[in-house]
C-alpha positions in Angstrom: -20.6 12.7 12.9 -21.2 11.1 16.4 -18.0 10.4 18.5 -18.8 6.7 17.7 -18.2 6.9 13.6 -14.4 6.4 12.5 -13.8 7.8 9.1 -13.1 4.7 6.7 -9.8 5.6 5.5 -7.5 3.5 2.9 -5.7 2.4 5.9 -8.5 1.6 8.4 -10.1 -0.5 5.7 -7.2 -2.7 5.8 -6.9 -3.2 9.1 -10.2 -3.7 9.6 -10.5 -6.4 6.6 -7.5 -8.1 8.0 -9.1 -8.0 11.3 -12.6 -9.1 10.4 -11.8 -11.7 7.3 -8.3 -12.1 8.0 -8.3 -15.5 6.0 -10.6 -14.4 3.0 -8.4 -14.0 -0.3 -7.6 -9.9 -0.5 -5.1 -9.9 -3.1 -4.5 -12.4 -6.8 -1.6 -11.6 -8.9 -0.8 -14.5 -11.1 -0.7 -17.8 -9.1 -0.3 -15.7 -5.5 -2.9 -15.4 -3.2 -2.7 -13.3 -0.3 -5.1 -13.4 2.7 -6.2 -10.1 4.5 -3.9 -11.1 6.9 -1.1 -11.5 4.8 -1.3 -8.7 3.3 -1.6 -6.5 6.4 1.5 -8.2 7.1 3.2 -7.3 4.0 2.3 -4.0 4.0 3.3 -3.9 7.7 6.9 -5.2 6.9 7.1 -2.5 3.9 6.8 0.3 6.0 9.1 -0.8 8.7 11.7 -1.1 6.2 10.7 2.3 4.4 11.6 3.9 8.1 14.4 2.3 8.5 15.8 3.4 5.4 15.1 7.1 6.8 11.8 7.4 4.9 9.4 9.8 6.8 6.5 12.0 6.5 6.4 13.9 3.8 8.9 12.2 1.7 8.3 11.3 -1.4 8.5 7.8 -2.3 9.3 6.3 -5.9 8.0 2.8 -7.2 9.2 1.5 -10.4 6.8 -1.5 -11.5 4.5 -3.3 -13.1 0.8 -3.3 -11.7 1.7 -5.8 -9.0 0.9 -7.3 -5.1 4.4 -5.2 -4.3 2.6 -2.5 -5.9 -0.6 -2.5 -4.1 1.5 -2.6 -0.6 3.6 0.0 -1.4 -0.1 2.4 -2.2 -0.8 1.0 1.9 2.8 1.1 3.5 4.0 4.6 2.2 0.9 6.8 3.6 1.5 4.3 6.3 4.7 5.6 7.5 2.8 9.6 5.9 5.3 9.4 3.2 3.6 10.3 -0.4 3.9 7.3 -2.9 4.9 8.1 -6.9 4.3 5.5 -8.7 5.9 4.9 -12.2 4.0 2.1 -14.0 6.6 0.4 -16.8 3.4 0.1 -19.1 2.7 4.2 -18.9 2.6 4.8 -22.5 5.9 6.9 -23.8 4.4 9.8 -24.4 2.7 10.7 -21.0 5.6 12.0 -18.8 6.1 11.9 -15.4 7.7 15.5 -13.8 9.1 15.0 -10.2 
């Protein structure tokens, strides 16, 4: 790999989406629509409030949903503040269990 290439990570894809089609449509979930842009944003403002709730690298980070936008930011803003995201879908059938 040349000094030129930047590895394509989760995170470096969204900043470069929101940089090079920041008003493209990124994200539906029902009648929402986010932009690139907006959800950089959102996923921007997660984090912040992940560290200043004393989240940090290496800190396990728990997510009780449905398959969701809020979702889909918190699988961009928890590696974004290095923190490792669990995520604990309310439609995992009840007989797969989750050990933490």
């Amino acid at each position: 790999m040349s000094g030129l290439d930047t590895p394509l990570t989760p995170l470096r894809f969204l900043a470069r989406a929101a940089e090079v089609h920041p008003n493209r449509v990124a994200v539906l979930d029902g009648a929402r629509r986010w932009t690139w842009a907006e959800f950089a944003h959102e996923v921007t403002v997660l984090a912040q409030a992940l560290r200043r709730s004393g989240i940090g690298p290496g800190d396990r980070v728990a997510f009780l949903g449905t398959n969701s936008a809020e979702l889909l930011a918190a699988h961009f803003a928890v590696p974004l503040v290095r923190a490792v995201l669990v995520a604990l879908n309310t439609r995992q059938p009840g007989g797969d269990r989750v050990h933490l």
